[in-house]
N, C-alpha and C positions, 0 to 999 in steps of 0.2 A: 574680497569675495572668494579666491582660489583660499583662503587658509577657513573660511566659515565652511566653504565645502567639503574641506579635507574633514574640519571638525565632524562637522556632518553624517561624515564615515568613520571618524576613525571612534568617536564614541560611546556608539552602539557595538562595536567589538568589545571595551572595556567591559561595558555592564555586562555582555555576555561572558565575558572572561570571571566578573565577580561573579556570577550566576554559576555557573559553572564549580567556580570553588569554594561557593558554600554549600553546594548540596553534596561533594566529594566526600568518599568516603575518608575519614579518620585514622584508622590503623593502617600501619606500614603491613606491607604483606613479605614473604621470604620469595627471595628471587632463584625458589629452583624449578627445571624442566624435568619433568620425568611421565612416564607411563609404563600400563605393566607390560613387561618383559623386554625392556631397555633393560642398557647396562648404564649402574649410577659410576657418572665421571668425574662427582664433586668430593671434597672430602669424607669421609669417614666423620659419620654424625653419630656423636651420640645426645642422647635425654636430655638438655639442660634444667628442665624443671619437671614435675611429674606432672601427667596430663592422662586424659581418659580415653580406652581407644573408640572412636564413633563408629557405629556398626555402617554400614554403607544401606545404600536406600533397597538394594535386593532384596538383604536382611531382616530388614523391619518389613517390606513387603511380604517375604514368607512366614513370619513370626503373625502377621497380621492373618493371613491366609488360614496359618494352623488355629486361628483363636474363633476365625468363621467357620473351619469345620469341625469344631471344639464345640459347636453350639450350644446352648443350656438352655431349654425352653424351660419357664416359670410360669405356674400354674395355682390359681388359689382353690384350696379347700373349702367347700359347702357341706357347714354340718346342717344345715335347712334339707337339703336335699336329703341326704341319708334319716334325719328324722320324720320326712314326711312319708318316703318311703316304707319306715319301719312302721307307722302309724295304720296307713293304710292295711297293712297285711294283719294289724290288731283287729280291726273290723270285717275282715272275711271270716267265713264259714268253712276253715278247711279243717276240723276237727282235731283228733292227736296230731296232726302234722304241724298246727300250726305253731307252734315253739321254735320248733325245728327251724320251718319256712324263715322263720321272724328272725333266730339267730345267723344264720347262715347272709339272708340279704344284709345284717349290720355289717358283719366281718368284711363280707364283700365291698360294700360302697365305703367302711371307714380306709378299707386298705387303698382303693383311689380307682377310681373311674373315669375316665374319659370316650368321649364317641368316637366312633370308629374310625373318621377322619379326619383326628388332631391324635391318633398314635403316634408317637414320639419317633420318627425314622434316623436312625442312625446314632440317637443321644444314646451314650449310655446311665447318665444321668443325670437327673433334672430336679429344679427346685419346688418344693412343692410350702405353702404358705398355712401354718395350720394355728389357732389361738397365736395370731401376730407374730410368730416367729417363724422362719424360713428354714425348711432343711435340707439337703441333699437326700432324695431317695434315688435307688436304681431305679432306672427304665422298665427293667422287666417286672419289677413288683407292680407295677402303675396296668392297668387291665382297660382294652377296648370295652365296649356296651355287651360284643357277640361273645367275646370270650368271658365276660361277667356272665350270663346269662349260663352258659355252658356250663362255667364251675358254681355256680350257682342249684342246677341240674344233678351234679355230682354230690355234690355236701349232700341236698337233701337226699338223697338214695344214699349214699352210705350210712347218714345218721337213719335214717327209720327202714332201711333197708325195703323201703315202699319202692316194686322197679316201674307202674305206671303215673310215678312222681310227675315226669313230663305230660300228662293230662293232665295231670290237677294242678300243676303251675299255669297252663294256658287256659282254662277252664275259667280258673279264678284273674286269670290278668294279671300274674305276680311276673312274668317276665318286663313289662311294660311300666314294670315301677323300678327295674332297674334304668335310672339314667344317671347321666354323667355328675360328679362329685366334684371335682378338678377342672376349675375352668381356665385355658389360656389367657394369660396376661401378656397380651406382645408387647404395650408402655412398658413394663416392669423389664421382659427383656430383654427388649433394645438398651434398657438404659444399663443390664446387668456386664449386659456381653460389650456396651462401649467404654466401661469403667475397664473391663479387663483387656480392651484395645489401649487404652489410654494406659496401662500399665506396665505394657512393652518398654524395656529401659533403651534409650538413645546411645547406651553405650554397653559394649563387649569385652570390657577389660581392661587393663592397666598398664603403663608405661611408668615404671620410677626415674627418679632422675640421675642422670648417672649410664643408663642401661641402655647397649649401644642399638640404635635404630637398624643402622645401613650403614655396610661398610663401602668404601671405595672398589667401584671392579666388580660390585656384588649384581645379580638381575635382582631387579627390583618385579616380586612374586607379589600377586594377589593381594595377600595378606603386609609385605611390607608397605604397597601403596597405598594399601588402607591406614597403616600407622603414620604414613605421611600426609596422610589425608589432615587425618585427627593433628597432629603436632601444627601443620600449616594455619587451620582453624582455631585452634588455642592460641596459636604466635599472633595472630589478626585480632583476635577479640579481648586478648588480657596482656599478654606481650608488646605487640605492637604498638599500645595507646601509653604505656609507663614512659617511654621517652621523650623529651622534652616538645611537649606539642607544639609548639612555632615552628617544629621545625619541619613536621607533618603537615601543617596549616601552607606553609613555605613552598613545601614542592605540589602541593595542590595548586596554586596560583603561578606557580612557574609551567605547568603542565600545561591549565588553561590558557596562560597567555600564550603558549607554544600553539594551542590546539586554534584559536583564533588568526593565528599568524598564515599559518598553513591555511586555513580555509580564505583569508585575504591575498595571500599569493597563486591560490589554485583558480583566484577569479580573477588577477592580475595578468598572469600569465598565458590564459582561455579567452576571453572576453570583457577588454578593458571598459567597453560600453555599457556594462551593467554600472559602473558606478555613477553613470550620469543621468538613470532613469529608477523608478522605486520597486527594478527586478531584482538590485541588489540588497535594497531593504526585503523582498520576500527571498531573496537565498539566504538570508542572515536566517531570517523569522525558521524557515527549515531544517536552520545548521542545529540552528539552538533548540527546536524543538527534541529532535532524535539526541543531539548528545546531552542534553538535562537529562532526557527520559534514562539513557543508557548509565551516566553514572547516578541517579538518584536510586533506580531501581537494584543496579549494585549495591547500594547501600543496603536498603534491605532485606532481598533474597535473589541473588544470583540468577535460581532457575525460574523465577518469574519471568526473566525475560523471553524464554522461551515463547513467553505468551504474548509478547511485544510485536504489535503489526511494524519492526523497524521498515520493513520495505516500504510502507505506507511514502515514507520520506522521499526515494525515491520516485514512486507515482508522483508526487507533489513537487518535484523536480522535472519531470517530463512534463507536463500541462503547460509549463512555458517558457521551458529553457533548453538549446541545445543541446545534445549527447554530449558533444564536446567541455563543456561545462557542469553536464550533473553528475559524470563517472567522478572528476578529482572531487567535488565538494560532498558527495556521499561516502564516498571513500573516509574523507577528511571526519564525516558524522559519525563514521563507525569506530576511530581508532582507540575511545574510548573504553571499547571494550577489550582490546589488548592491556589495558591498565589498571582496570579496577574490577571486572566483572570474573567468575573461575573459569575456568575453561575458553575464556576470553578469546583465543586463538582460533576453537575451534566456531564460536560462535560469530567469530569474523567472517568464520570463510562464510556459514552457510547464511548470514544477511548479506555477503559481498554478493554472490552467486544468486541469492533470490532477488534482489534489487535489479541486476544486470539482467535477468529474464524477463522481470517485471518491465521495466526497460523496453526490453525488445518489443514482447509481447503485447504492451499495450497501444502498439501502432495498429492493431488489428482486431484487439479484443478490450477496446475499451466503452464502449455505447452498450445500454441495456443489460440483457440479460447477460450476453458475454464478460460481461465483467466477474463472473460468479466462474465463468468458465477461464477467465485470467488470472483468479483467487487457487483453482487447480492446480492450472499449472504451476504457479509459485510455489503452492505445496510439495509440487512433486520434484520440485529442485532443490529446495530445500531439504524435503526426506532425501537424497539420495547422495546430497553432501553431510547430511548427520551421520546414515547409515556407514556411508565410507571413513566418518572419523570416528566412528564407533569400534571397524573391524581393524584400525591400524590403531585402537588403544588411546584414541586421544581425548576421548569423552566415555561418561560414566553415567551411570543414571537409570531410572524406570523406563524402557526402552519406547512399550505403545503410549506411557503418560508423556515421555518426550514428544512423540511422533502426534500425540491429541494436540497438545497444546502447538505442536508449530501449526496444523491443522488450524485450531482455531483465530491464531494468529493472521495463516494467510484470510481467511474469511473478514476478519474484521476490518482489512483492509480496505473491503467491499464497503463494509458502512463505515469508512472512516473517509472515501473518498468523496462521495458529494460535497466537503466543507469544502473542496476546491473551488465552487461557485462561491462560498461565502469568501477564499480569499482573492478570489478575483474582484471582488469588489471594494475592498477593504486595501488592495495595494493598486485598485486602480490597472490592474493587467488583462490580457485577454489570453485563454486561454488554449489550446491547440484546436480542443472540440469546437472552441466559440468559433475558431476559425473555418475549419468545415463545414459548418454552418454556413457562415458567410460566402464559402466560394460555392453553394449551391446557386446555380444559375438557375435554379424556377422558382428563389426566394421574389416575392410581391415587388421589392424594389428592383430587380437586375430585368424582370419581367416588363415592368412600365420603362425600363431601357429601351428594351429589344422593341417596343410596341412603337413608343414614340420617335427613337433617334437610331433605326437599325445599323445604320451603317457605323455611326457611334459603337453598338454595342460589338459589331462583328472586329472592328479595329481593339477594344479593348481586349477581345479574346485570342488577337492575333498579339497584342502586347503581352498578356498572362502567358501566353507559350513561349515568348522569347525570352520573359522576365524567369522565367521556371528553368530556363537553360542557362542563362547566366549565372542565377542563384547558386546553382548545383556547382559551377568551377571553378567559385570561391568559397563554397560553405556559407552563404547564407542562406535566410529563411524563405526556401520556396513557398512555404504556405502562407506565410506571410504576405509574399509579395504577391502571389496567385489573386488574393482578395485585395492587396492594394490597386494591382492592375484591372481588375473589375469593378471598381468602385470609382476611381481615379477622375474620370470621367464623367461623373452623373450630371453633373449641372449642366451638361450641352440636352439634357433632355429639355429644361426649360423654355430654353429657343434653338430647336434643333435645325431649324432652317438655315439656320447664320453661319454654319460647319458646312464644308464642303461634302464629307463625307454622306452627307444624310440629303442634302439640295437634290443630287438628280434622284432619290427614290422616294423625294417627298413634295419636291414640288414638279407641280402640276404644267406649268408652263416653262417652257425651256428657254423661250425667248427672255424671262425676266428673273435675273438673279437676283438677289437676297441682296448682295453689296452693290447692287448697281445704282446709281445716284446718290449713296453714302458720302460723306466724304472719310479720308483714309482714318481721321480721330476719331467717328463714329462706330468705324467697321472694328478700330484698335478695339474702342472700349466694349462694344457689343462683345467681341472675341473673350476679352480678358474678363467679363464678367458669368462666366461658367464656371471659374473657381468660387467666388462669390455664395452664384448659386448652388455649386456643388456640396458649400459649408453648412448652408443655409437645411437643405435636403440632409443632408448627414445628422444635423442634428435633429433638425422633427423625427427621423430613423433610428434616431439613437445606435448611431455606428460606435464604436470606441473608438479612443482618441487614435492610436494607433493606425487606426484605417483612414479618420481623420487628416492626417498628417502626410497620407499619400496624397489627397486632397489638395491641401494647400502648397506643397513643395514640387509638385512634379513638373510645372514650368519654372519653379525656384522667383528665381528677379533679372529674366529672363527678358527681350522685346519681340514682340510682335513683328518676327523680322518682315515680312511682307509689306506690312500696311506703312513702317515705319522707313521704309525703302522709299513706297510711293511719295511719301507725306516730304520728304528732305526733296523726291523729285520735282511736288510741287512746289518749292521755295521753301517748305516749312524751315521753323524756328528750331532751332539743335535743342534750345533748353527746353522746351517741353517732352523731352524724350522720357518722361517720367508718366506720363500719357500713354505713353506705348507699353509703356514696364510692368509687366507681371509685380502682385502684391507680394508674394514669395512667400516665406525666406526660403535661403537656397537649403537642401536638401545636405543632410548630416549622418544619418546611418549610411550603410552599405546596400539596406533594402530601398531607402531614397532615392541612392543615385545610380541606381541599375533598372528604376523604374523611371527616371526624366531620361536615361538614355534611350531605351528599350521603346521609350510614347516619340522621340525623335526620329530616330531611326525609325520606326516600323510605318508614321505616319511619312517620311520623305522615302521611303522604299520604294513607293508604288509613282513615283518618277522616272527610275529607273529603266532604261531601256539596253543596257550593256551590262549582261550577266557572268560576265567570268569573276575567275576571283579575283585579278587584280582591280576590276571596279568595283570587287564589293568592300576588296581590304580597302580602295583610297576614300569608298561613300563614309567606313563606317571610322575610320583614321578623320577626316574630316569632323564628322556630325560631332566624335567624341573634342576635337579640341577646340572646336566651336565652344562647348562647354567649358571648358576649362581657360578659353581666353576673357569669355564672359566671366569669372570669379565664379562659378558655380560648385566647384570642387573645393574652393579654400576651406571652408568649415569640418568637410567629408571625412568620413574615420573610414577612408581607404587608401589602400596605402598602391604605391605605383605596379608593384609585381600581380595585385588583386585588380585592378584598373587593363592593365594588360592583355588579364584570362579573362575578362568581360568582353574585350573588344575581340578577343576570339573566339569566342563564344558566339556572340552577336555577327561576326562574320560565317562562323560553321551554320548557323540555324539561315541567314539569308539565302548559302549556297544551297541546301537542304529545299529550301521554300522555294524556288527559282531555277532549280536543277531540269537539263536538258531531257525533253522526250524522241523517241525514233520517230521520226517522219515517216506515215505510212501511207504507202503510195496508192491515187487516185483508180476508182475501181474503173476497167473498163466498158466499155459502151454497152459493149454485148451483154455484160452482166445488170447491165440499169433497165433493158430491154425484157421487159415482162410478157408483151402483145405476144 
């Protein structure tokens, strides 16, 4: 059984191991560190093959810029227009003038027309389309509708030297047949001006081989880290793949199974009780999600990851797992990117740094809308580890396209987060929120507690406060246990009379107890079947198992010490002590057996009549090895130094609860005397 377990675990690491190094990138890359205006402390490089210098992304952004304000509006010529115009002025009535009128409007609308608000601003020239072919005319030859009309105005007075020309154009309506010749074509020039974006070359120049880069001792300028830009990039994509590929293929799969190892020692070493339940199947499901994402997307473009909600992973780590456990295994998710991704280093820091705010953050800002306001802040931690390794040189790039996409990045985490209900169900877990949920005391079930079995319900909330103080002084799960100790309980609601706790506020006569006329087997079994019904209630409720499991273990396999006292005083029989015996099993986490202590203790407290602390240390010194002579502890994944800071815990919060008040002394006579 212990080697099908091991199997179990250990080969879902494989597959993620092969997973891992088949989506790795291919090309070996050159293993230098540098930025600008370091000094290079590696050899003296020169050319080994000729390669192209890549312009850097500033460049092609300003090359882009000059070509947007290069604009060239494209405009088609209408000979309809100008001949309908010239037609019409054949059918007026302006006598010798009209020749004139008729030549002057041809010249004018052949030369080019446009309305008065599609004048060309800033072009100085533009294409114009005339008999199917396209030309470049200047800007200024191309004429508004007003300034047509104006030199319009002038032709005809110069040619007939007629100076009340301007009446007999508006007279006749000849300015009204100047209209536009030249009609914008925006399809034609989006598609003119993106052929000449797309025509921007990726490259600035040449590197021969042979021709020394950077010499040793030299600062590496602007300009040189750009040629190492380029040389790094050709050694990866033509260089790097000519060498015998097993042997690329080789350290890919030595890497993965490194990166697998680490993340099974980070959860070894944290929390060895993941591997006995399916949280270590969802930390696996997490590992591999973020580091596939991180080298595949390496593969294909570097700064897409920019765009990567990696924090998501993170989030998806705190929903149901320790701090102490999701810092090493995210850590572990990121390190892929010091291996395969560019700037890999710096892109460490700013997911190391956004995940650990994320972290923090989402104790406080993870319900509803706040989640859009915990998407914020990530952004803002993240901008302001880009920004810092921007201005110490360690990243490069479109600064506000960086700063969009990690933007968009934090956001998406927003809609990437819901799928954590879909893997709560899917690995069978419960999640921190579910749990908050549950310890809401006006939820319908903790309510029909308090209604029917109060004294039931006020013991369970004196047990949640004691179990939330112990939790805290070994690091286990308060919240956890918060809702196990509220829940723990339910089935004495079924027959709450039968519980001591709830008889004087619920029954009516004092003179007749609930066990009186029982005999001791009866009053046993009545007792011991609140667990029963507690399962019973749990699951019409549909509690998770988890809370479940507080349910059944918290008397463990346990006796009925009282009834089974009585039962040996009345002659009984020793072997039916299984009559007496709690169904169990004994309790196994940390949060188990802090909660069968915490339900002992707090219900034998209220016997107590000697409050110092040496009877609180012998009550709770007692209660605990009662425990542990009964076998209750053999299965327990606690260890004795954790066991220790419990029972001192459990004694600090007794002295806390039971701590002495001033005696304040009897008012006298005179003061009672009102008359």
């Amino acid at each position: 059984m212990r080697k099908i377990v091991r199997l179990n675990k250990i080969l879902p690491l494989l597959l993620v191991a092969a997973l891992i190094a088949a989506v790795a990138p291919r090309a070996s890359r050159l293993n230098y560190e540098y930025k600008k205006g370091s000094v290079w402390n590696y050899e003296t490089l020169f050319a080994p093959f000729d390669f192209p210098i890549l312009k850097t992304s500033e460049q092609i952004q300003a090359e882009m810029d000059q070509v947007a304000e290069n604009h060239v509006p494209y405009f088609k010529y209408s000979a309809s227009a100008t001949t309908a115009s010239v037609s019409a002025v054949a059918g007026m009535d302006l006598g010798s003038f009209k020749p004139a009128v008729a030549g002057s409007l041809k010249n004018i609308m052949e030369r080019g027309v446009v309305s008065d608000d599609e004048v060309p601003q800033g072009a100085e020239v533009l294409y114009v389309q005339k008999d199917k072919r396209a030309q470049k005319v200047p800007a200024s030859e191309v004429l508004g509708q007003s300034q047509a009309r104006a030199l319009l105005l002038e032709d005809v007075r110069a040619t007939t030297g007629f100076e009340a020309a301007d009446s007999l154009l508006k007279a006749n309506g000849v300015y009204g047949l100047v209209v536009p010749t030249l009609i914008y074509d925006s399809q034609t020039t989006e598609a003119v001006n993106a052929e000449a974006s797309r025509r921007i070359s990726p490259t600035g120049g040449y590197v021969s081989a042979g021709q020394l880069i950077v010499a040793k001792g030299e600062i590496v300028t602007a300009e040189v880290a750009q040629i190492l830009d380029s040389y790094q990039k050709e050694y990866a994509s033509n260089v790097g793949s000519t060498g015998p590929e097993y042997l690329g293929f080789l350290g890919n799969v030595m890497f993965a199974l490194l990166l697998v190892t680490l993340f099974f020692l980070s959860i070894l070493f944290t929390g060895k009780a993941f591997f006995k339940d399916n949280r270590y199947y969802y930390l696996l499901f997490v590992f591999t999600l973020c580091s596939v994402a991180v080298v595949a997307i390496s593969r294909v473009n570097s700064d897409y990851l920019f765009l990567t909600p990696l924090t998501l992973a993170a989030l998806y780590l705190q929903a149901f797992v320790r701090a102490r456990v999701i810092v090493p295994v995210y850590i572990v998710s990121l390190l892929p990117l010091l291996v395969y991704a560019d700037h890999g280093s710096s892109l460490f820091v700013i997911f190391l740094v956004g995940g650990m705010v994320s972290i923090y953050a989402s104790r406080y800002f993870v319900k509803g809308w706040k989640q859009f306001l915990l998407a914020l802040i990530n952004f803002l931690a993240m901008a302001f580890v880009y920004i810092t390794m921007r201005l110490t040189g360690n990243v490069s790039g479109l600064f506000w396209h960086d700063l969009l996409r990690l933007f968009i990045a934090s956001f998406l985490a927003v809609a990437g987060y819901p799928l954590i209900y879909l893997f709560e169900k899917l690995f069978n877990l419960v999640s921190n929120s579910r749990l908050a949920e549950l310890a809401d005391t006006s939820s319908p079930l903790l309510r029909d507690l308090e209604i029917k079995a109060p004294g039931t319900f006020q013991h369970s909330l004196q047990v949640m406060n004691m179990a939330d103080a112990a939790a805290r002084a070994i690091d286990a799960n308060p919240l956890l246990l918060r809702v196990g100790a509220l829940y723990h309980d339910i089935g004495k609601m079924t027959n709450p009379i039968c519980f001591v706790e709830n008889e004087s506020l619920l029954n009516k006569s004092e003179d007749q107890k609930y066990h009186t006329g029982l005999s001791p087997l009866q009053s046993a079994e009545d007792i011991i079947r609140h667990v029963t019904d507690g399962l019973e209630l749990a699951r019409k409720h549909r509690l998770p198992d988890v809370v479940v499991d507080f349910i059944r273990t918290h008397h463990g396999t346990t006796v009925t010490g009282y009834f089974w006292s009585k039962y040996l005083a009345q002659k009984g029989k020793p072997e039916n002590k299984d009559s007496f015996t709690y169904p169990g099993p004994a309790p196994t986490s940390k949060e188990q057996v802090i909660l069968m202590l915490c339900d002992s203790v707090e219900a034998a407290s209220r016997t107590l009549t000697d409050y110092t602390p040496e009877a609180f240390s012998s009550f709770v010194e007692k209660i605990v090895q009662g425990k542990v002579d009964q076998g209750q502890l053999l299965d327990a994944e606690i260890t004795i130094k954790e066991l220790n800071e419990v029972k001192a815990a459990l004694k600090s919060y007794l002295a806390q609860m039971h701590h002495g008040r001033v005696a304040y002394p009897a008012p006298k006579k005179k003061f009672l005397n009102f008359k």
